[in-house]
Structure formats: C-alpha cells, structure tokens
N, C-alpha and C positions, 0 to 999 in steps of 0.2 A: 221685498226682502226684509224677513225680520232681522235684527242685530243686537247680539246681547255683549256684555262685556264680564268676563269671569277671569281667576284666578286657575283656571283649573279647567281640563280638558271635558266636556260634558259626554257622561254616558251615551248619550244618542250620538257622538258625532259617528260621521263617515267616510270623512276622510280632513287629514290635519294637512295643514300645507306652511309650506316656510317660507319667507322669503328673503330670495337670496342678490345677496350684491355679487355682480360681475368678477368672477376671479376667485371667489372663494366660497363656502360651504357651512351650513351650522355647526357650532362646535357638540360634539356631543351625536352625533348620527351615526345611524349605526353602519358597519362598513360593507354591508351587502347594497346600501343606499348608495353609498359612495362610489363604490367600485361599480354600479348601475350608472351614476350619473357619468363618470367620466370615460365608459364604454360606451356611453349614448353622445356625447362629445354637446352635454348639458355644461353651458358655460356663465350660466346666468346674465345670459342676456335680455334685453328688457322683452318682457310678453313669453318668454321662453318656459317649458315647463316639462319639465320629467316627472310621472309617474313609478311607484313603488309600493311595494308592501314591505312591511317590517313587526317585528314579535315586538309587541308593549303591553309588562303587568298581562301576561298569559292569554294574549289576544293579537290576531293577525290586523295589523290596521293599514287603511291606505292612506301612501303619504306622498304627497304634493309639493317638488321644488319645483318656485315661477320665480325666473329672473327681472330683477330691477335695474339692470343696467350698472354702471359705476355710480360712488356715493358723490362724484363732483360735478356731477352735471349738471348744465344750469337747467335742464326739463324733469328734473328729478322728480316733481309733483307728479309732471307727465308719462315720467316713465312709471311711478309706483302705481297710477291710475291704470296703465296699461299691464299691469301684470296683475288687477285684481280682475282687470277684463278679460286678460286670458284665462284665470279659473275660471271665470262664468262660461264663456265659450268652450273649456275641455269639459265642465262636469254640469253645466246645465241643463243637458238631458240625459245627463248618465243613468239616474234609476235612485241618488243620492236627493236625499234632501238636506241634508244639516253638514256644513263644512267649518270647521275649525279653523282658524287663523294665528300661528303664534306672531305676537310681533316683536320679539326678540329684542335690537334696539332702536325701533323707527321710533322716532316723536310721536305725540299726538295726530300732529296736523297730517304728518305720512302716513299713521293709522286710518284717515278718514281719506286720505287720496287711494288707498290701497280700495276700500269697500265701497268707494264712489263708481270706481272701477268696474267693482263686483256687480253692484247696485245695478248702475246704466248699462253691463252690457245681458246682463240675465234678461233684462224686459224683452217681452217679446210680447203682440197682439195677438189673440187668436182665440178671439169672441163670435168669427165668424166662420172659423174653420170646425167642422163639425164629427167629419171622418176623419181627423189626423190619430194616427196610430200610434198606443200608449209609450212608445220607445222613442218618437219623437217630442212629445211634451215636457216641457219643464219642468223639472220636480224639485233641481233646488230652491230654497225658499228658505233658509235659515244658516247664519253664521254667528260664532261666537270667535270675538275676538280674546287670546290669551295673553297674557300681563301687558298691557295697553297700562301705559304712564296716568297717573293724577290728570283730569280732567278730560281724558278722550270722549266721555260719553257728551261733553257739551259742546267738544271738535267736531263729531259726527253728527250732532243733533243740529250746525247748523250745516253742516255741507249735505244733510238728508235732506234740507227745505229747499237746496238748490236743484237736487236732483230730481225732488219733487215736481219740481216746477217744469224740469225738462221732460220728465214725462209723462207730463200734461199738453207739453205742447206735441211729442210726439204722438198722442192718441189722439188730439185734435189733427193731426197732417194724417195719420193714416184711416182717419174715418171715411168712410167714400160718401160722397157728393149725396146721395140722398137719405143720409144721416145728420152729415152737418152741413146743414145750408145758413145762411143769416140769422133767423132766428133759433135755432137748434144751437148754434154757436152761442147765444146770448144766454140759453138756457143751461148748457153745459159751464158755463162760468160760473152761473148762479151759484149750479150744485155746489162748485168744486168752491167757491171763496165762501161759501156758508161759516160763519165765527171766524173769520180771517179778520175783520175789521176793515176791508175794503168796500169804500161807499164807490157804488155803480150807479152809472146813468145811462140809461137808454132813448137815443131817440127815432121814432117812428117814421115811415117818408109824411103824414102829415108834417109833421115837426119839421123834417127837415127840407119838405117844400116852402114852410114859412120861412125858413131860413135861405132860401134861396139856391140851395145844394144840386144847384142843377147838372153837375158834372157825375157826382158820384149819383143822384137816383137818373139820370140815363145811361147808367154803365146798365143800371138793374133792372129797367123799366120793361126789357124785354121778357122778364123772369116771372114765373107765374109764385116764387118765392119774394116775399114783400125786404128790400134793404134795411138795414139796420146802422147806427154808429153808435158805439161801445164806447165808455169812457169809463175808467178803473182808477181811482184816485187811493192812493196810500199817503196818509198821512204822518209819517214818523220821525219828521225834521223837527224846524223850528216854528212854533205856534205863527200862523199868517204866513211864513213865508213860500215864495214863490215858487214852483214844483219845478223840476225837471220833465218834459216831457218825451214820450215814448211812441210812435204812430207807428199801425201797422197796414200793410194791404193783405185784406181780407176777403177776395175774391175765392170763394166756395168750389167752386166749378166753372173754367171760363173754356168756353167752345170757341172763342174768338170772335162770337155774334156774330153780322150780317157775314165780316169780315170773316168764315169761317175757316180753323183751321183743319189740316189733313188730319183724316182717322186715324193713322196711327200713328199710337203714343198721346195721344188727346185723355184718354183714361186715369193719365199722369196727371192732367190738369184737377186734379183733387184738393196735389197741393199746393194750387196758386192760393193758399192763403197763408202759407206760411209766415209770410211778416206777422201777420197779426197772432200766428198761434203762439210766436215767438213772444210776442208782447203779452197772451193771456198766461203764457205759462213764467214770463218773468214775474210777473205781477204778483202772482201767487210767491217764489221763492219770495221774493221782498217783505211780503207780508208775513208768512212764516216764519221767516229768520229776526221779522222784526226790525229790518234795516232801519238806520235811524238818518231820514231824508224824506223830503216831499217829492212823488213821482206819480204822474196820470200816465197812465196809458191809453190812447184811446185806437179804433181799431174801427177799418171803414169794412162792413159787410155787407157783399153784393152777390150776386150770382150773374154771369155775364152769358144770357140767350138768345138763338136767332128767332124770337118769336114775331108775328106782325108787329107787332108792337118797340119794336128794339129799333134803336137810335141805327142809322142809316151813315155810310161814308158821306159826306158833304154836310152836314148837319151841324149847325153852328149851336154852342149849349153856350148857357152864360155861368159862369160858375159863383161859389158866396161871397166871392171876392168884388166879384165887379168882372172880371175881365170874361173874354169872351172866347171861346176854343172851336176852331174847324177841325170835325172831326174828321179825318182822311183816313182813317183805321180803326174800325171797331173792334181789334185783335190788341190794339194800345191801351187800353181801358185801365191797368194798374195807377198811371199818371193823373186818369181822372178820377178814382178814388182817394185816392191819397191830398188833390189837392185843396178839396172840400175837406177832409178831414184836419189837412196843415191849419187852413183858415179858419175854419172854429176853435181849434185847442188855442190859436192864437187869441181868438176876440174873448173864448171863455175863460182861458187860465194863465194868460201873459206869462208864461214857463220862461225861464231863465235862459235855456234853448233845445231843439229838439233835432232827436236822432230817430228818423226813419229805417222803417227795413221794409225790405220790398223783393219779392220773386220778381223783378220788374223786368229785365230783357232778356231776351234770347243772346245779344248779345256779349251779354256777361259771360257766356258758359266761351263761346271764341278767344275773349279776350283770359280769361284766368281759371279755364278751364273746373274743375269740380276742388280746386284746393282751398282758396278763398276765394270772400265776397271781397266787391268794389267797395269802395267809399269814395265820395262825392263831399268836399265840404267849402265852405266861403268863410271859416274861422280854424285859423291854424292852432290855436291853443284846443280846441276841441279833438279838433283832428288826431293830434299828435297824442291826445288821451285815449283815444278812443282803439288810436290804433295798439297801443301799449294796452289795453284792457283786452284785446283779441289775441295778442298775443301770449299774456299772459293767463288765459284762459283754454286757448286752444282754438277759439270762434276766430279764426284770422280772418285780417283784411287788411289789403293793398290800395293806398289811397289814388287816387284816378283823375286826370284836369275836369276843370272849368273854367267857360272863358268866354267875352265880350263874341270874338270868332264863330264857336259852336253856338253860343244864343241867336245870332243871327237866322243858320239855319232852320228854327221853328217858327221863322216869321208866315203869315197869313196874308194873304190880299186882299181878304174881306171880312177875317177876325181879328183880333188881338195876336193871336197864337194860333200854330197848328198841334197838333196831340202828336203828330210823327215828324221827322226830318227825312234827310236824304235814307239811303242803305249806310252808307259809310257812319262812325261813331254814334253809335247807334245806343249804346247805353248812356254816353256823354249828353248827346242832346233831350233824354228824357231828362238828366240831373237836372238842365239847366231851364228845363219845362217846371218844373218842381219848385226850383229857386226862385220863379218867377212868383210864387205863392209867399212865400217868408219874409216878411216885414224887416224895413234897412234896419241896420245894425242888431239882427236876432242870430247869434250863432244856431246854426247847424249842418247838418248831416245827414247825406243818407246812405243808404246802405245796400248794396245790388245780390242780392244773396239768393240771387235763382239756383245755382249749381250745389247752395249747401244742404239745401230743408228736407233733400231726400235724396237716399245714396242706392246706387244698382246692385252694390257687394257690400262684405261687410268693413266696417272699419276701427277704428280702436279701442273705441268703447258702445258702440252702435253695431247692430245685424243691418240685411239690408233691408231700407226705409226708411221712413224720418229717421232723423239725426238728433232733434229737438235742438240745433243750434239757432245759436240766437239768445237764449237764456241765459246762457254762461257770460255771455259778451256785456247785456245790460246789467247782471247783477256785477260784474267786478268791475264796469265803469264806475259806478255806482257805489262801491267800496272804494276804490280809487280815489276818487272826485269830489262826492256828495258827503261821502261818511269821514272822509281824513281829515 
C-alpha cells in the first residue's frame, strides 16, 4: 500500500471516504449522501460503511462513509483501525486502485490507526494462485490521506515498520512447508533485514551438536531438511546493556513424527512455526522504527518427521542444559525446541528476561478458544506488562497458573523429566516443562498462541489466514517497558 499525504484531493483518486463518528455525519455533504446514509440506517458504527456517489467540480465521484464508533471510547485506536479495514475489505477488489482519505479532525496518531487498518487488511497472498479471475484480485494499492495535521507522515512512517513487520510474519505462516523449511526460514530473513542493521547468527546442527542441543536436533533428526537456531540481535538501547530477549518455536511442518498425527487438518501444520515468525517479523518492525532498546530474538527451526531416523516414543534426549527428557510423545516436540533454544539465549546473552511464544498445545484452543493466547509466567511484574501490552495492542492474552502441583506431573522414572503429562492441564504442564529451563531469579514468560497465528474467516484487520499476531504484542511491550 502506497501512502501519500496532500492538501488536496488527487486527480487519479476513486473514491474519497470520510470518517465518521457514531451519531453524526460530515459537515458539508451533500444531501443525496445524507438522505442515502440515513435510508440505509448507516449510523457510523465502528467498521460500518455506506456507499455513494455525489457531483464534485463537474464530476461523478464515489464517496465512502465507514463508521468509527463513538470519540470516547477507550478502543478508539481499535475502532479507527477497524474502519480503515473495513475500506480495504469493501474496495480491495473492486476494480479501484487509489482511495482518498479526508481526515477531517482525527489527530495524527488516528491518521495512522485509520491506514494501518487499511494497510493490514488489503494484504492478501496470492503468489501461488494462478488462475484467480481478474474481479477477484486486489487492485487497490494507493491512498492519499487529505489535511492530516503537522507530523502524520512521521506517525505513519513508524506505525508502517510495525505493520511491516506483521506482514512478514504473515508471508512467513502462509508459505507451505516446502517453501519454508529451516533453512529457507534463515534465508528469507536474510532478504528481508538486508540494511536493517540487525546482526544475525546462525547456528548449524554441527554447532549445535557441539553445544549439546540434543532436544531440539532430535525434534529434527527425523527431517531430511538440516535444523537451524536463528538469533536476531537489535541493538538500539544502551551501549553494553543487557537485551531483552524474544524465543520463538519454529517448527516448519510438524506431522507429529513417529507419534503421528491424523490426516486431516495436518496441512494446517505449516504454521507450527508461528512463534518464531512472530519473532522474525517483530524484529524487523524494531529495527525499522528504530526502537531505542537492546532485543535478540532468537527462533529454534525444525521440521518434525517420521523418517527412520526420528526420535522414537521412549527415547530419553539430554538436552544443553544438562537435564535429561523421556520422550513419551513425539507429537510434543514444541517443548523440546524451545528448550534448547531458552538455554542458549540464556548462556549467550544473560537477557534481562524472556518472553516465549509458542503454537505449543492443542490445549490452548479448549481452554481460550481462537480469542486469546495463554500466558504462563514465574514473574508478576512482567506478567502484568505483558498482559497490558496485549491488551493494548490488540494481541491479547489471559494469564494461566503455575505451580509446584502441575510440575509434579512431568516427573520421569528414568529421566529428569517427561516431554508430556497426564490428558488433563495439558498446556499447564508443558509451561512448567519450559520453567524447568530458566535459570532462578530470570523473569519470564510464555506465551501459548496456537489459536491466534491463523484464522478460518476473516477478522478485523486480517482475511482468512495468518494473522501476523504476535508482532503487535512485542513491539508495544517493548514501547512500554524498554523504551519508557
């Protein structure tokens, strides 16, 4: 989406739109509009949107009222995001390319919530669709916003690197499995951070067999694609100081290995790597916008197969830590990526503390169904941030126990740990699988976001498929926390 900003309604446009607050109308419209919207019982509710044409300067134009809701609400950001997504949704395939925006008297910041809207929900993939028919294809691709206040263009330039970022993670979740496997994932960051200023490390399973990573290269060993762990370092805090760190699971395509799961709906397994795309595509917005805070990301990639060669139910792995895990489910493999990944950011970048995300149970979706992710955390001031950065973003998450009780259940009679528990608390005991990795007194978090990383229909600023959540969540912890 290009985005210009003028004083003036630009020759090419194709249709101008207004937006309007709940209960009232622009002043100045003309009364075939009027008398259209309140015949269509157009009441400027948020995402709402009437259609019209009207005579301007000896030309028939089409004109676009989308409701924002009332001006006191406290989702106002939310609601004005949701009404620039509803224009993308009515004229994204209409045959329009260039829409007009007046912004009447929205701030700056409402100016870039309105086009973030627009932005994120016009995206659509379709590099692999070949016969779609020219009435379904996206044509819009340009908007000009009209009298936007003193400094919009520097509002939007950076709410543009956030959005950036989401939709990078959403072309990383909708790539299929043998596009982006582990290293295809390592090379598509490449592209995408080239002049960003973020220094990357890659390490190979040599490397990471030196290191002892025996949890996460047997999630992969089965895989005729070679594991990878990603590490994404932005440096734009304080010279030396200690980063914030970010971990994601990055399983590429997980079949459940020996543990295999039922055929269908397995195709969806694309995007068990969501965590991580979430982390490659924050990393990017950070870098972009320039956030001013030390953050690694680093991001464990697998591909989990039942080949001869794949780790076996009963197979004890020793992980970098030392401790030692019975594997009793090759279908749990997220737990064992992730916790090789915890214990290197730990021994490499002593991070101040770290907040996981993870597609990690099936039982997430029982417990909080497709609205928010779990959280999981052993520090209440992080907690309590994190959850107010979901909130305030949109990325929500509902914080969920842990406890002496549930660590119990992952005990072993012949390892350290087992990778599953009973049926019962079934995302609980993976947390506390995980906690067993983080060194005493290191705040953190994780994060259970299987139900968010990809949607069946559409939703408020997303069609259906990735969502690219997750981005929004670390970048305004992050503004929050790091940056205040």
């Amino acid at each position: 989406m290009n985005v210009a900003f003028a004083s003036a309604i630009p020759a090419s446009t194709q249709i101008v739109a207004h937006i309007v607050t709940e209960g009232s109308l622009p002043e100045g419209l003309e009364s075939t509009l009027v008398h259209g919207a309140k015949a269509a019982r157009f009441k400027g509710k948020t995402g709402q949107v009437f259609d019209g044409f009207a005579e301007r300067n000896g030309e028939v134009v089409r004109i676009a009222l989308v409701g924002s809701g009332e001006t006191g609400d406290e989702g106002r950001g939310a609601n004005l995001e949701q009404a620039g997504a509803a224009l993308a949704a009515r004229y994204a395939t209409s045959g329009a390319d260039t829409i007009a925006i007046e912004a009447g008297t929205l701030s700056v910041d409402e100016v870039a919530a309105v086009l973030t809207g627009l932005r994120l929900r016009t995206w659509r993939y379709d590099r692999y669709r070949t016969t779609i028919k020219d009435d379904q294809k996206v044509t819009l691709a340009n908007a000009s916003v009209i009298g936007a206040g003193e400094g919009a263009q520097d509002a939007w330039t950076e709410a543009s690197a956030v959005a950036e970022g989401i939709e990078f993670t959403r072309e990383l979740v909708t790539e299929p499995a043998n596009v982006i496997y582990p290293e295809s994932f390592v090379q598509r960051c490449r592209e995408r951070y080239q002049g960003t200023g973020l220094e990357i490390t890659v390490l190979g399973v040599e490397e990471m067999t030196e290191l002892g990573m025996g949890a996460l290269l047997g999630v992969g060993q089965g895989s005729e694609q070679p594991s990878r762990l990603l590490a994404v370092k932005w440096n734009g805090g304080e010279q030396a100081g200690r980063p914030m760190a970010f971990v994601g699971k990055g399983v590429t395509f997980d079949t459940g290995g020996i543990s295999i799961k039922p055929g269908p709906g397995m195709g969806d397994m694309k995007w068990d790597m969501g965590g991580a795309g979430a982390v490659a595509g924050a990393m990017l917005a950070l870098a972009r916008r320039k956030a001013k805070a030390n953050v690694v990301g680093v991001m464990g990639l697998v591909e989990n197969m039942p080949d001869g060669k794949a780790m076996r139910p009963g197979d004890v792995l020793t992980t970098m830590s030392g401790q030692t895990v019975e594997v009793l489910n090759t279908d749990a493999e997220g737990r064992l990526v992730l916790c090789d990944a915890l214990t290197w950011v730990q021994k490499e970048h002593d991070p101040v503390a770290i907040i996981d995300l993870a597609t990690l149970t099936g039982a997430m979706l029982i417990s909080l169904g497709f609205e928010q992710g779990g959280m999981f955390s052993n520090d209440d001031t992080l907690a309590d941030a994190l959850f107010a950065a979901g909130r305030a973003s949109g990325d929500k998450l509902w914080r969920m126990p842990l406890g002496a009780a549930y660590d119990k259940l992952i005990d072993s009679p012949i390892a350290d740990m087992q990778n599953i528990g009973p049926r019962e608390a079934g995302s609980i005991t993976a947390a506390q699988f995980l906690q067993r990795f983080i060194d005493k007194g290191r705040p953190w978090a994780h994060c259970d976001i299987a139900g968010m990383v990809w949607a069946a229909k559409p939703g408020a600023t997303w069609g259906k498929g990735a969502t690219g959540y997750g981005v929004r969540l670390i970048d305004r912890y992050v503004r929050d926390v790091l940056e205040a």
